[in-house]
C-alpha positions as CSV (number, residue, x, y, z in Angstrom):
1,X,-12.9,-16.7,-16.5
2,X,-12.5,-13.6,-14.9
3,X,-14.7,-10.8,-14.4
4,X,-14.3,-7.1,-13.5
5,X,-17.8,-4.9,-12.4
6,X,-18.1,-1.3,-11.5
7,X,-18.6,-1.4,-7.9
8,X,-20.9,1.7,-8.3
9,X,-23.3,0.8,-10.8
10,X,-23.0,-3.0,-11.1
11,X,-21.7,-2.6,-14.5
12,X,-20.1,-5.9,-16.1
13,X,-16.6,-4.2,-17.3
14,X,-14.9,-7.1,-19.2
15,X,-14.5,-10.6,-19.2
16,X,-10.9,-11.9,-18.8
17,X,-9.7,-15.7,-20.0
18,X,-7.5,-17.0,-17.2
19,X,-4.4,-18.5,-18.1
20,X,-2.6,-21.8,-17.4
21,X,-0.1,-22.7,-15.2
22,X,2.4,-23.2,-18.4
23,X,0.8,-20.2,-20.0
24,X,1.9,-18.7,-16.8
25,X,5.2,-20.4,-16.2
26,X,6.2,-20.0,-20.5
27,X,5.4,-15.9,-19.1
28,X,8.1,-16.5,-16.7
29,X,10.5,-18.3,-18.8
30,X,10.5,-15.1,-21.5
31,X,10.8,-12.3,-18.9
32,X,14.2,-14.3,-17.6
33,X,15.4,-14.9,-21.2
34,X,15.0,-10.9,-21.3
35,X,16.7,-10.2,-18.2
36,X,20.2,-10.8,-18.5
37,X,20.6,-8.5,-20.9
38,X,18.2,-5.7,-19.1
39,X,20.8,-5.9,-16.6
40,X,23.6,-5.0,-18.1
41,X,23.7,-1.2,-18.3
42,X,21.8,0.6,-15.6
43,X,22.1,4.0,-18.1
44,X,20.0,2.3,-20.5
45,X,17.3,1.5,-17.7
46,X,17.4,5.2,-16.2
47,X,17.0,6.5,-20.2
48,X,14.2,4.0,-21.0
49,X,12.2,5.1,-17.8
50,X,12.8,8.9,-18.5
51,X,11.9,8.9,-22.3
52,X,9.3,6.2,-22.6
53,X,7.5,4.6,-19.7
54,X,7.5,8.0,-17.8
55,X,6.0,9.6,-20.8
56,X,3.2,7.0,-21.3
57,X,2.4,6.9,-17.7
58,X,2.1,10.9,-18.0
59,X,0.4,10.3,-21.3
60,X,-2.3,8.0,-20.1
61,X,-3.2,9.6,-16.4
62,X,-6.9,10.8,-17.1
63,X,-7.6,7.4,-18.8
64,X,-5.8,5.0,-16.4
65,X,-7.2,7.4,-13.4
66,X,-10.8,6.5,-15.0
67,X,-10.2,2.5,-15.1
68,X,-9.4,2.6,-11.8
69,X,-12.4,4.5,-10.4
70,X,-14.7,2.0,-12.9
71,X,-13.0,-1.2,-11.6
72,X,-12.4,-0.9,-7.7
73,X,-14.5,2.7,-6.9
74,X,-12.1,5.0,-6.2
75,X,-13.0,8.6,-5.8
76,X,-11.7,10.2,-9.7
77,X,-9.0,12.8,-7.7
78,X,-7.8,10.4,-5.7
79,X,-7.2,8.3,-9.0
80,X,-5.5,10.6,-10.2
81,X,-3.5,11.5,-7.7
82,X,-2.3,7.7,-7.6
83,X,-1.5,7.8,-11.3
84,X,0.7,11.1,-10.6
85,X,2.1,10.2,-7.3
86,X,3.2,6.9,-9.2
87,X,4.9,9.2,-12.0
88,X,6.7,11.1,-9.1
89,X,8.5,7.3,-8.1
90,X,9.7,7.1,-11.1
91,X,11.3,11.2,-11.0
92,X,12.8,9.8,-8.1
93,X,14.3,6.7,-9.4
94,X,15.7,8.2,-12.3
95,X,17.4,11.0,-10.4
96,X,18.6,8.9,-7.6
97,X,19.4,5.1,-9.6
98,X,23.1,5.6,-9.5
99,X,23.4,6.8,-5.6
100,X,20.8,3.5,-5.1
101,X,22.4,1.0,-7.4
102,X,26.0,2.3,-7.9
103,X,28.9,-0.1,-6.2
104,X,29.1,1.6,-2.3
105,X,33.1,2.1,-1.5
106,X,34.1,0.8,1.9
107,X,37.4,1.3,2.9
108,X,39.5,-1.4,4.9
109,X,42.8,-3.1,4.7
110,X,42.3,-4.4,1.0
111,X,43.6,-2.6,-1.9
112,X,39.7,-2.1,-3.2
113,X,36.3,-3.1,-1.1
114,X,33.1,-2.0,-2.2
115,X,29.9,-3.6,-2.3
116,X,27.6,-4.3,-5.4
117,X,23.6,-4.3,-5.8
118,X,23.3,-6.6,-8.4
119,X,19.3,-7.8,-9.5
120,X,18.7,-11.3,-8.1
121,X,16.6,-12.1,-11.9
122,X,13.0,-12.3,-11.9
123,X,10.5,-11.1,-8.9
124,X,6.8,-11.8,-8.5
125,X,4.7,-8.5,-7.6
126,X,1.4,-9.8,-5.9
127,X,-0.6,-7.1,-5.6
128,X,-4.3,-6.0,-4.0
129,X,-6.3,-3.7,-5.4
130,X,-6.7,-0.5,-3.2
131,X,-4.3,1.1,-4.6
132,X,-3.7,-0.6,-8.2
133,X,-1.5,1.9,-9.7
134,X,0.8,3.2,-6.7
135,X,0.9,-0.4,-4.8
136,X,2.3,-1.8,-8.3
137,X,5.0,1.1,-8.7
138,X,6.3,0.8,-5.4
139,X,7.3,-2.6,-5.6
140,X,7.8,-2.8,-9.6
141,X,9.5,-0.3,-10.8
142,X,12.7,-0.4,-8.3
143,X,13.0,-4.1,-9.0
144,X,13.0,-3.2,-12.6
145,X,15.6,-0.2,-12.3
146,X,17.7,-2.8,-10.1
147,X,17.7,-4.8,-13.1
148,X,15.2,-7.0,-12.3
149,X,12.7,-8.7,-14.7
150,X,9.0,-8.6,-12.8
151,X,5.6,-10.6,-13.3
152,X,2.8,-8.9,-11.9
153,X,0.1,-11.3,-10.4
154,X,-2.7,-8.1,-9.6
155,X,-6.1,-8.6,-7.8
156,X,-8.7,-10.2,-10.4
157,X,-11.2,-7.1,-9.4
158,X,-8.7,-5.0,-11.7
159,X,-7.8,-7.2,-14.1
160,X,-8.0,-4.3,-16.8
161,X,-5.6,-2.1,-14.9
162,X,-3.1,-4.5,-14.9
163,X,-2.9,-5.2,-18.4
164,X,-3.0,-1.6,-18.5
165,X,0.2,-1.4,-17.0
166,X,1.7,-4.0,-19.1
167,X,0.7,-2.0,-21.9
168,X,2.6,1.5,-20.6
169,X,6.0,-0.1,-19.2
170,X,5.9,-1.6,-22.4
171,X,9.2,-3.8,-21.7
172,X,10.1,-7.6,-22.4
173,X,11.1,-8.0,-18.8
174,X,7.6,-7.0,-17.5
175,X,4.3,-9.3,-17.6
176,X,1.0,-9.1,-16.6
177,X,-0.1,-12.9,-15.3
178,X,-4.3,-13.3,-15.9
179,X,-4.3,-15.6,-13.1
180,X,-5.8,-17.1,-9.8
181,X,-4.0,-17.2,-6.3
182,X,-3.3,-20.9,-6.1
183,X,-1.5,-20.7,-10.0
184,X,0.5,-17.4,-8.4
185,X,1.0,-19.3,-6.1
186,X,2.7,-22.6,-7.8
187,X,4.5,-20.1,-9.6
188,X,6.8,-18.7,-6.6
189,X,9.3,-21.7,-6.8
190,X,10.4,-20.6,-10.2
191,X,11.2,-16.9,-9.7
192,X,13.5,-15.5,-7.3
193,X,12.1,-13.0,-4.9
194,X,8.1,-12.3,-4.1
195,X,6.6,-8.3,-3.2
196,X,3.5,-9.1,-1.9
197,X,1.2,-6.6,-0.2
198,X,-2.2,-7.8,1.2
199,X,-3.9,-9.6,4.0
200,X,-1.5,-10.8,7.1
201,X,-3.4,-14.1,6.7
202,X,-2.7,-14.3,2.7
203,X,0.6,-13.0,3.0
204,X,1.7,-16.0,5.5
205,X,0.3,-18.4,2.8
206,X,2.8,-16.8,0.5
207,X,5.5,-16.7,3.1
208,X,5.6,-20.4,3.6
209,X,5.6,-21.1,-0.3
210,X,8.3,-18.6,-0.6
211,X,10.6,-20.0,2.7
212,X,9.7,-23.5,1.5
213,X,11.6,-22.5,-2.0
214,X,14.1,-20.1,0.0
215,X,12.7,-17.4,-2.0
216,X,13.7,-13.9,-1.1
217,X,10.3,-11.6,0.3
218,X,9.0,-8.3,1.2
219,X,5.7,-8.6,2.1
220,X,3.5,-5.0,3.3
221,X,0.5,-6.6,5.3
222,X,-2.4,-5.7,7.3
223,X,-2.5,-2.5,9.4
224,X,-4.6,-0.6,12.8
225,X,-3.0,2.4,13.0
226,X,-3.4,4.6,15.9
227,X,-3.7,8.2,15.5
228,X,-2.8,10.1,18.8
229,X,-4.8,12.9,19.5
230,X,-2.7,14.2,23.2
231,X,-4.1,16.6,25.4
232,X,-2.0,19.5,24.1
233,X,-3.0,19.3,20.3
234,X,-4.9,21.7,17.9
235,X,-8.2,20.1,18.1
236,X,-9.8,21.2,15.0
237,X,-6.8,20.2,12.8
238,X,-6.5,16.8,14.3
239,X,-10.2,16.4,13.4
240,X,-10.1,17.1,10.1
241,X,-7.1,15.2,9.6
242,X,-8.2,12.2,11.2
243,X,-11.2,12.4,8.7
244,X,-8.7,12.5,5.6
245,X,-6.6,9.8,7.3
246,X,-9.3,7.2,8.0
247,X,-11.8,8.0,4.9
248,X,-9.0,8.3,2.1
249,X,-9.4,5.5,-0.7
250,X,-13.1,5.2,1.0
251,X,-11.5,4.1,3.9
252,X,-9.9,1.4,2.6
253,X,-6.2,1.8,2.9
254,X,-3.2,0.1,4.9
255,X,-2.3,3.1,6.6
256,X,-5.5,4.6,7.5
257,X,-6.0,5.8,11.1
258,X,-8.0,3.2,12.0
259,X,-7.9,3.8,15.8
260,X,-8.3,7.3,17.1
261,X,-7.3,7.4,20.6
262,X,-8.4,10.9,22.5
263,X,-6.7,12.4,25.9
264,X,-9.8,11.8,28.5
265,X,-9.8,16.1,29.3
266,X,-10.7,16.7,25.3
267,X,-12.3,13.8,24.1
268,X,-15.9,15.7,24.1
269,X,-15.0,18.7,22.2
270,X,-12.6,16.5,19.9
271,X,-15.2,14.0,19.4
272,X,-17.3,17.3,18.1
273,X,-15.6,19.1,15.9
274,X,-14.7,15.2,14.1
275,X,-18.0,14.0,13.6
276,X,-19.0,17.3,12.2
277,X,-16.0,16.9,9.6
278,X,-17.2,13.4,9.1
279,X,-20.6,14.9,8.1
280,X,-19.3,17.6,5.9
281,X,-17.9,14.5,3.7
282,X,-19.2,14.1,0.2
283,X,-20.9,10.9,-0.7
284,X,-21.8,9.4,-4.4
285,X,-20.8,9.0,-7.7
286,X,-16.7,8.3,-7.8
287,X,-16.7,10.0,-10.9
288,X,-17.6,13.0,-10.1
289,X,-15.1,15.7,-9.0
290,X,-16.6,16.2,-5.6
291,X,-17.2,13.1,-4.2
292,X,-14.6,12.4,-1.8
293,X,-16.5,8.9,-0.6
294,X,-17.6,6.4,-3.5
295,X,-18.5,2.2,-3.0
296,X,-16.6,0.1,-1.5
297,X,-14.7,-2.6,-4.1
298,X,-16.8,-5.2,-3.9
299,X,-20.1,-7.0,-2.3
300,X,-18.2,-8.9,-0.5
301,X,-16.0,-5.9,0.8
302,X,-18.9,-3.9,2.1
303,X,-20.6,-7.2,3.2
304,X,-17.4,-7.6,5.6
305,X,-17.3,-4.0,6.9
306,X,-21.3,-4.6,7.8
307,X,-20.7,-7.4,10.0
308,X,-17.6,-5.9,11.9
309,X,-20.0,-2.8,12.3
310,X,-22.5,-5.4,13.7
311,X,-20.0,-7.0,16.4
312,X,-18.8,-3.1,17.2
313,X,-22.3,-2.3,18.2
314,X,-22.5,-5.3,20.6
315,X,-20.2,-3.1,23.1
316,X,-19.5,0.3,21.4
317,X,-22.1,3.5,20.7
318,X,-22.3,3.3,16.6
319,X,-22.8,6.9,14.9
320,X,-23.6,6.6,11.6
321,X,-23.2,9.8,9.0
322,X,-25.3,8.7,6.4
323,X,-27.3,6.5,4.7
324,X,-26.1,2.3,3.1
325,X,-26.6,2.6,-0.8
326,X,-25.1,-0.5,-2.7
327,X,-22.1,-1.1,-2.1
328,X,-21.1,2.5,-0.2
329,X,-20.9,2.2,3.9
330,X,-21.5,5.8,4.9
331,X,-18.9,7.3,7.9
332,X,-19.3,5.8,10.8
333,X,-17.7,5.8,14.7
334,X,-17.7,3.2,16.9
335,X,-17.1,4.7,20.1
336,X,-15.8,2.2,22.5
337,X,-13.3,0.8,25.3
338,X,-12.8,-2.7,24.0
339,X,-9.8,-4.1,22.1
340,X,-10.9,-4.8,18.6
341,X,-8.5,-6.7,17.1
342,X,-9.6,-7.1,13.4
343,X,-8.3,-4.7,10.8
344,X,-11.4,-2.6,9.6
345,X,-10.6,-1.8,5.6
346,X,-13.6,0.4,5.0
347,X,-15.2,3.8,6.1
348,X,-15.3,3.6,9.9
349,X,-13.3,4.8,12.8
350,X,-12.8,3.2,16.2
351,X,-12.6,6.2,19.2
352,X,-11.5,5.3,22.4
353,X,-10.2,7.7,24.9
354,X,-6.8,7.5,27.1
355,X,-5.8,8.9,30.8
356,X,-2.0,9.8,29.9
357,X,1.0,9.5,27.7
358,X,1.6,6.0,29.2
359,X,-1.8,4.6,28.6
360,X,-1.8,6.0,25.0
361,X,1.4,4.0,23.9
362,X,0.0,0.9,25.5
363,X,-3.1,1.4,23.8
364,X,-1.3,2.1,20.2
365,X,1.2,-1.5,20.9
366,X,-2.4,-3.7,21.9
367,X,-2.7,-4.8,18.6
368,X,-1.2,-7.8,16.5
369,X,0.0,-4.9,13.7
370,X,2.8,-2.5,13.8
371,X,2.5,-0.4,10.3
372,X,2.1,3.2,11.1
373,X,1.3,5.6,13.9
374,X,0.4,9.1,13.5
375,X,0.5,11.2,16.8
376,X,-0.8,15.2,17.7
377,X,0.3,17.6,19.9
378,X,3.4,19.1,21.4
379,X,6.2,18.1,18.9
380,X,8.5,17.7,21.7
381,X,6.1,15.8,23.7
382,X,5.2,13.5,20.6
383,X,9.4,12.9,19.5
384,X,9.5,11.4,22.9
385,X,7.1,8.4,22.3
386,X,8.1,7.9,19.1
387,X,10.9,4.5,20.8
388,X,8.3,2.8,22.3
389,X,5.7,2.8,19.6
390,X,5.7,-0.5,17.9
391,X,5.3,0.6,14.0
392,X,7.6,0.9,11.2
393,X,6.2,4.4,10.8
394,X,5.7,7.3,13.1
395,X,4.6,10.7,11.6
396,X,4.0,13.1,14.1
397,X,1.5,16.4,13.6
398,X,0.9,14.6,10.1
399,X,-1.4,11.3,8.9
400,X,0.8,8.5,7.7
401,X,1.4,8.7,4.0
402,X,3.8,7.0,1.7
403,X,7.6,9.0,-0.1
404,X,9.2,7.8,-2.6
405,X,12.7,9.3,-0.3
406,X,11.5,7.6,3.0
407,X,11.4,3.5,3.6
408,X,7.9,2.2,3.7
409,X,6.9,-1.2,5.8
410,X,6.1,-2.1,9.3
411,X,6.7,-4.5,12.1
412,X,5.3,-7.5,13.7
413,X,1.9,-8.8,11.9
414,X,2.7,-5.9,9.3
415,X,5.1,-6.9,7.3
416,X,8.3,-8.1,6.4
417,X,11.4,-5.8,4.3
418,X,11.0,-2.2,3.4
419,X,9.9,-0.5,-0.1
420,X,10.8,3.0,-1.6
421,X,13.7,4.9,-0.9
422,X,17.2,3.4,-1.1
423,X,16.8,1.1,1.3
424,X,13.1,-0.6,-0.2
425,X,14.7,-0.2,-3.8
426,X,17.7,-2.4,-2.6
427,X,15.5,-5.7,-1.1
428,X,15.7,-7.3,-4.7
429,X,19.2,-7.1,-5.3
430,X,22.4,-9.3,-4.5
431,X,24.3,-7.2,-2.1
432,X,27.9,-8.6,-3.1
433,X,30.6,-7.8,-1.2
434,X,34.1,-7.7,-2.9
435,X,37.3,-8.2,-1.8
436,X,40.6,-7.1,-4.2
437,X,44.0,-7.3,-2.3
């Protein structure tokens, strides 16, 4: 059995039955029977997403926005905002599916050469629950444009929303699975590609399952992002910036910028103006319009984000901006010189301060991720570290964000493949080259 709570409140939401593994597999079995014919025509797939799933999607924002704040605490604009930036993906797939999936012409000595995206079948979406909508949609629905049938194994925590989503892409070739990690897990050898996004440490788990069956992966891990701050940068917008970038999704997002690293000569005045910003934050209630930080998802979540605070504190100055209540960990700023290695997925920012450009990109490369990097200051100045930095993202003047136009993934303990854009919406398909002399 499965059960979903209000992070907030407490609230028992609804109790789930899990499913068997041939419950799950029979799941399987009817999505692939679906398939072949989903993949015939990819007009008929544009047309369906235009006229029906983008229209219950649009239909259903308020309430879907509202499940997700109840199940996993996230602020209600920034629900929202999910639920319409997820809306946007699919605008983009429909205007772009036949420059993504249309044969590519290459010319050489035969009479006709092209290549072909064809769908590889059925793909397992494991997904976490920070972002239950958007995380979903960036892996789901370009599989399912490619021609692709999907089963979505989502976090248990928002059990609800998934079925939610079953219910408004409302297609044979998409299921929901009610089920644990190991069954997802057992699963894997009978589809033919996995999306995963999560933990580093899950996400290897999955990875060996997958290589063991030889099954195609993109996996979006774990992140520390580094957000630059150099000497030459607007102060007071890096500071505010910095507070959207790490306290976005109550902190509790991939791409946050986890580690703010400061230029030595402004680190002071910089270290100011951001823990006023921090302070200016609104705290409370996720359903309410002007909280900006709500709970954390679970217990356990803000029990985990207590004891890295606790270890922080051993060699760092802790500022705290605010008060515990429940499950909600207040802003806080660990100001420090060590190397903290773990990945922080809640409300708190590591500072550290730099002597040069040289000493900032080793600082942003010291850890075992590679996601995103966000860097402020001189744009020249900035374009110029942009080779060395080890990440599969580098905005610069900008936090890291995701586009449904620009590939999204990252390097070394961050992941594996790309998602969005033409590139992401291609990992699930046969690139077939032909040959006609």
């Amino acid at each position: 059995m499965i059960e979903t709570h209000d992070p907030f409140t407490g609230e028992l939401l609804a109790s789930y039955r899990t499913e068997s593994e041939e419950e799950a597999l029979e799941k399987i079995r009817n999505v692939y029977r679906e398939q072949e014919s989903w993949s015939r025509n990819l007009d008929d797939r544009i047309s369906i997403f235009k006229n029906f799933v983008r229209k219950n999607f649009e239909r259903e924002t308020n309430e879907l926005a509202t499940l997700i704040t109840r199940e996993m605490g996230k602020p209600i604009s920034q629900a929202v905002s999910e639920v319409k930036k997820s809306i946007k993906l699919i605008d983009y797939l429909i205007e772009n599916a036949h420059q993504i999936f249309d044969p590519e012409h290459i010319k050489t000595e035969a009479k006709k050469s092209y290549v072909r995206f064809d769908p590889l079948g059925v793909v397992m979406s494991i997904e976490p629950w920070n972002f239950p909508i958007w995380q979903v949609a960036r892996a789901v629905f370009p599989a399912l444009m490619a021609g692709n049938g999907v089963v979505l194994k989502h976090a248990s925590i928002v059990t609800g929303t998934s079925l939610k989503i079953q219910e408004l892409i409302d297609l044979p070739v998409f299921r929901s699975l009610v089920v644990d990690g190991k069954t997802a897990s057992s699963m894997i050898k009978y589809v033919d590609g996995v999306a995963f996004t999560g933990s580093t440490a899950t996400g290897q788990k999955i990875a060996e399952e997958a290589g063991r069956n030889l099954k195609k992966v993109v996996m979006e891990l774990g992140g520390s992002d580094p957000f630059i701050v150099l000497k030459s940068a607007d102060i007071e917008k890096a500071a505010k910036n910095a507070v959207l970038g790490r306290l976005q999704n109550n902190g509790q997002s991939c791409i946050a910028s986890k580690r703010i690293l400061v230029h030595e000569d402004i680190f002071k005045d910089f270290s100011e103006v951001l823990r006023e910003e921090m302070s200016k934050v609104v705290i409370g209630n996720p359903l309410e319009e002007s909280t900006y930080l709500g709970p954390l998802s679970s217990k356990e979540q803000a029990e985990t984000i207590k004891r890295q605070i606790s270890e922080l504190k051993q060699k760092s100055q802790i500022i705290t901006l605010g008060s515990e209540k429940g499950n909600i960990i207040p802003p806080t700023l660990a100001i420090t010189d060590i190397n903290y290695q773990d990945e922080i997925f809640g409300p708190v920012a590591i500072l550290k301060k730099f002597m040069d450009k040289e000493d900032a990109i080793r600082m942003a490369n010291e850890t075992p991720f590679g996601l995103g990097t966000s860097i402020w200051g001189d744009e020249m100045e900035a374009e110029g570290m942009i080779p060395r930095i080890q990440a599969g993202m580098v905005y610069v003047n900008s936090i890291v964000f995701s586009d449904p136009r620009l590939p999204f993934g990252g390097v070394k303990k961050s992941g594996i493949g790309r998602e969005l854009s033409k590139y992401g919406s291609r990992e699930f398909t046969n690139m077939k080259t032909v040959w006609i002399s």
